[in-house]
C-alpha positions in Angstrom: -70.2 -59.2 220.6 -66.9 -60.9 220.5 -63.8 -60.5 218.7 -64.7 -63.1 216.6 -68.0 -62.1 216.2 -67.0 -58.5 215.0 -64.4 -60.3 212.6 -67.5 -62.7 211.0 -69.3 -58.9 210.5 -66.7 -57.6 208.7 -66.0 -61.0 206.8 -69.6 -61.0 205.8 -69.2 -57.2 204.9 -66.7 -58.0 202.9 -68.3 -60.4 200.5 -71.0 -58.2 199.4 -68.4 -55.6 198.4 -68.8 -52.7 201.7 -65.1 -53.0 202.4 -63.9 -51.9 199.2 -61.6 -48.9 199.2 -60.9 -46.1 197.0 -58.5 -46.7 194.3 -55.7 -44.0 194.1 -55.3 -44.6 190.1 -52.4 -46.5 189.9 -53.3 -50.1 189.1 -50.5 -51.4 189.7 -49.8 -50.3 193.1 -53.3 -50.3 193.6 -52.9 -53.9 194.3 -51.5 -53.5 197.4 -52.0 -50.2 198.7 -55.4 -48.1 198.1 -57.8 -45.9 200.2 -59.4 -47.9 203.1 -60.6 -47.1 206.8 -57.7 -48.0 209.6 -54.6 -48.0 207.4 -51.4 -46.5 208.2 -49.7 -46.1 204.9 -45.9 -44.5 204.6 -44.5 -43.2 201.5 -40.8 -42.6 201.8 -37.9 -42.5 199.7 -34.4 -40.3 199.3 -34.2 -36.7 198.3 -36.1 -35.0 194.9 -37.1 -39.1 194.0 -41.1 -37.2 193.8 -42.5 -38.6 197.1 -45.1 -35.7 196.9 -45.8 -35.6 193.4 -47.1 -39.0 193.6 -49.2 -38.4 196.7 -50.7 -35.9 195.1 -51.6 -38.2 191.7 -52.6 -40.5 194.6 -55.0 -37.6 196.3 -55.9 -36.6 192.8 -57.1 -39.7 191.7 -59.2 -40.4 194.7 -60.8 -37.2 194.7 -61.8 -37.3 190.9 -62.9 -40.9 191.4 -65.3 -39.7 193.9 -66.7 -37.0 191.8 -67.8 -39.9 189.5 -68.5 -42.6 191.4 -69.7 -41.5 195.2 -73.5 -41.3 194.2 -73.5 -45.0 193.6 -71.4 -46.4 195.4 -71.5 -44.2 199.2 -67.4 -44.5 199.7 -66.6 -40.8 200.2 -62.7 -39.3 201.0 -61.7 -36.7 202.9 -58.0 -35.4 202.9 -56.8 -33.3 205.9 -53.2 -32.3 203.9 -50.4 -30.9 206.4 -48.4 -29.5 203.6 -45.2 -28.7 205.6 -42.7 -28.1 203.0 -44.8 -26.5 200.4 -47.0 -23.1 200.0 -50.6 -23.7 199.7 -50.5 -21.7 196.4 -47.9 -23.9 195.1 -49.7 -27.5 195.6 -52.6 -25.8 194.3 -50.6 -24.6 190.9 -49.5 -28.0 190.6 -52.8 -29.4 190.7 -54.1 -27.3 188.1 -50.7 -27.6 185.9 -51.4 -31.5 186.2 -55.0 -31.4 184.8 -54.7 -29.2 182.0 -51.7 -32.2 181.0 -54.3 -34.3 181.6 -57.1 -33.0 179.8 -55.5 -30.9 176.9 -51.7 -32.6 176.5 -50.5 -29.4 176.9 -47.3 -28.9 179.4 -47.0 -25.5 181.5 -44.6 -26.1 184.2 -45.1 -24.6 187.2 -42.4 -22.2 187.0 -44.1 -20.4 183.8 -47.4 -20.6 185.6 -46.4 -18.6 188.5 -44.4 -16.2 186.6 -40.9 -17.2 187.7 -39.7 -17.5 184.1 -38.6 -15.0 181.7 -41.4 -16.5 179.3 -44.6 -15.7 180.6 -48.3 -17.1 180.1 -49.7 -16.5 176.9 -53.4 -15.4 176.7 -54.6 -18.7 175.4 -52.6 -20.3 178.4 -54.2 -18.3 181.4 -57.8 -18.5 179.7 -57.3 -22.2 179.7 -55.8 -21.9 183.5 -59.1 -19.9 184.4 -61.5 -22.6 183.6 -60.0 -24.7 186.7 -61.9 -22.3 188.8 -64.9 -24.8 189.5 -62.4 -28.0 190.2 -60.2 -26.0 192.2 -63.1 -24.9 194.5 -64.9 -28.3 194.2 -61.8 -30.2 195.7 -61.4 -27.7 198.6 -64.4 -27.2 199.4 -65.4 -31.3 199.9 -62.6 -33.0 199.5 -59.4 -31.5 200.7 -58.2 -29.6 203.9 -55.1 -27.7 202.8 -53.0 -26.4 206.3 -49.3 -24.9 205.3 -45.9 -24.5 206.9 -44.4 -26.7 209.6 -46.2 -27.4 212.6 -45.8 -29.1 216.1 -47.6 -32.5 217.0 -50.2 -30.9 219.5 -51.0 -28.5 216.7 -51.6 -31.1 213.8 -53.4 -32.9 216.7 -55.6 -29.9 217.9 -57.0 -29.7 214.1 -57.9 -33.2 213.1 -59.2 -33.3 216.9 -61.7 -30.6 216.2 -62.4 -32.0 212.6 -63.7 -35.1 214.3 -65.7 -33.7 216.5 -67.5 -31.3 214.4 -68.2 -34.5 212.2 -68.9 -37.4 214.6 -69.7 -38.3 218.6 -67.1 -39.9 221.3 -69.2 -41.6 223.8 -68.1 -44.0 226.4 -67.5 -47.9 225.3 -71.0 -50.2 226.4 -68.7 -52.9 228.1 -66.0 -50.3 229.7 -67.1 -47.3 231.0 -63.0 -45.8 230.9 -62.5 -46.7 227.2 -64.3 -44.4 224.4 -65.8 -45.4 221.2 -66.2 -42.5 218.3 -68.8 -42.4 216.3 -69.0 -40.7 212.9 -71.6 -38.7 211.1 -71.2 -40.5 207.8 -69.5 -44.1 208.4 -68.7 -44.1 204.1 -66.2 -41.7 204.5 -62.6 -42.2 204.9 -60.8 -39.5 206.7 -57.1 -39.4 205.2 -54.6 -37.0 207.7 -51.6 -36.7 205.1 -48.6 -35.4 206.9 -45.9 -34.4 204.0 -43.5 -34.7 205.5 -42.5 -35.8 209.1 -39.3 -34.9 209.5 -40.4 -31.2 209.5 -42.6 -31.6 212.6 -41.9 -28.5 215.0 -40.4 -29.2 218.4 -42.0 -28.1 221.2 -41.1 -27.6 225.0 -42.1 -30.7 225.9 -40.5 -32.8 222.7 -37.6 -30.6 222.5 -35.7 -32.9 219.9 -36.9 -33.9 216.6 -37.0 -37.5 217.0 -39.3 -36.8 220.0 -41.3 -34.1 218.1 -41.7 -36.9 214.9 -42.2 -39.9 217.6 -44.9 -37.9 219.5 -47.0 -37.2 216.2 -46.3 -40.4 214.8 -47.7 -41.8 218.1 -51.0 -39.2 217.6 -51.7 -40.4 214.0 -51.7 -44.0 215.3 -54.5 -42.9 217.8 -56.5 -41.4 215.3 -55.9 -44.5 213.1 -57.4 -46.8 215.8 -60.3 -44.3 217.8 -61.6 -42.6 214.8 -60.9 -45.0 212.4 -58.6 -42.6 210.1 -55.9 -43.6 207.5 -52.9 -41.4 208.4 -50.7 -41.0 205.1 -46.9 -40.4 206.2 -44.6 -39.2 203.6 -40.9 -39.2 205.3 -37.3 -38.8 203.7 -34.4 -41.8 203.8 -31.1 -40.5 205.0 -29.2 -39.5 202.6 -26.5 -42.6 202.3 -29.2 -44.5 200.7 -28.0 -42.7 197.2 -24.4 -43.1 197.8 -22.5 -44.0 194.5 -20.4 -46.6 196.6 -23.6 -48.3 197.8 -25.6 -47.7 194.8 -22.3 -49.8 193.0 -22.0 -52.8 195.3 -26.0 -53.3 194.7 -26.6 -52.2 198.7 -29.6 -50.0 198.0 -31.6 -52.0 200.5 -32.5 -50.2 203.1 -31.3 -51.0 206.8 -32.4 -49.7 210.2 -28.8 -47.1 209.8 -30.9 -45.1 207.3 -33.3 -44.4 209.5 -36.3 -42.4 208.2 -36.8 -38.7 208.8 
């Protein structure tokens, strides 16, 4: 089959509706950047702007979207979630904190959740926290891989490595015996590797530096983006000049290649 040819499939595809992706909730945006196989998405900004609060309303979405709506229509998600910066405790208290808003209206911030506050849950409070127990387990259980702390390239590429193969087959490409082809177990679902966020990639002997160490994983989560078909989710942070007041004043908050991402 030529290139062509393979482009006409997925044209064809297209047209009765099999390409669609996953929405992540936020129509808007939705327009332009949603759940799909073979998309390299970054999500960066400066310091504190909520970078992973919204990947987690984007995660969120997907995930409850699927609960509803996988039975009929076969598009499945699955989020591998390198939470560098954040305990896995904490994302999880978040998620919770977030759905009981959702549901009830009712705010507990995370800080009163955990305990950190002079004013503590009330009974009503941690009875309504303890009915999360089921969505909680449903979304680690199928739908989210939670690994913690910082981690080296060859680490984060050691994991996703093994996910694939527990869940799909590499076998040698039909018209070139050195190139591989993968194969997946279920072709509906949409493996998501969410790295939050890059510039707390360990170093390692061989990348010694952190550009290299960042470089080298960027480089891994392109390869899994175009062997396995997955759809690597990169948060990063701008340098910090992008919120200078002088800048900010003279209307330069464009970013330029100076600002570099981290």
């Amino acid at each position: 089959m030529s290139e062509f040819d393979k482009l006409t499939q997925e044209v064809a595809d297209g047209m009765q509706g099999k390409n669609e992706a996953i929405p992540i909730g936020l129509p808007r945006l939705g327009k332009y950047a949603n759940w799909r196989k073979r998309i390299f998405t970054l999500l960066f900004s400066s310091t504190g702007a909520g970078k992973s609060s919204l990947a987690d309303d984007m995660i969120l979405n997907a995930c409850e979207w699927c609960i509803k709506n996988s039975k009929t229509t076969g598009r499945k998600i699955k989020f591998i979630l390198f939470s560098m910066e954040r305990a896995k405790h904490y994302r999880i208290a978040k998620w919770v904190s977030r759905r009981i808003f959702l549901d009830e209206g009712l705010v507990i911030p995370i800080p009163k959740l955990l305990g950190w506050w002079h004013e503590k849950l009330t009974d009503q409070e941690f009875e309504l926290f303890s009915r999360y127990k089921d969505y909680v387990e449903a979304l680690l259980e199928e739908y989210i891989d939670i690994y913690e702390g910082a981690r080296s390239g060859p680490d984060i590429y050691r994991i996703l490595k093994e996910y694939f193969e527990r869940n799909g087959e590499y076998k040698t490409h039909p018209d070139n015996p050195y190139k591989k082809i993968y194969i997946p177990d279920d072709p509906n679902i949409i493996v998501v590797p969410v790295i939050d966020h890059g510039n707390l990639t360990k170093r390692t002997k061989e990348y010694p530096t952190k550009k290299q160490a960042v470089d080298n994983l960027c480089e891994l989560m392109q390869g899994f983006r175009d062997l396995e078909g997955a759809s690597p989710f990169w948060i990063a942070q701008v340098g910090r000049s992008i919120s200078n007041p002088l800048r900010l004043k003279d209307t330069e908050a464009e970013l330029t290649l100076d600002d570099k991402l981290k």
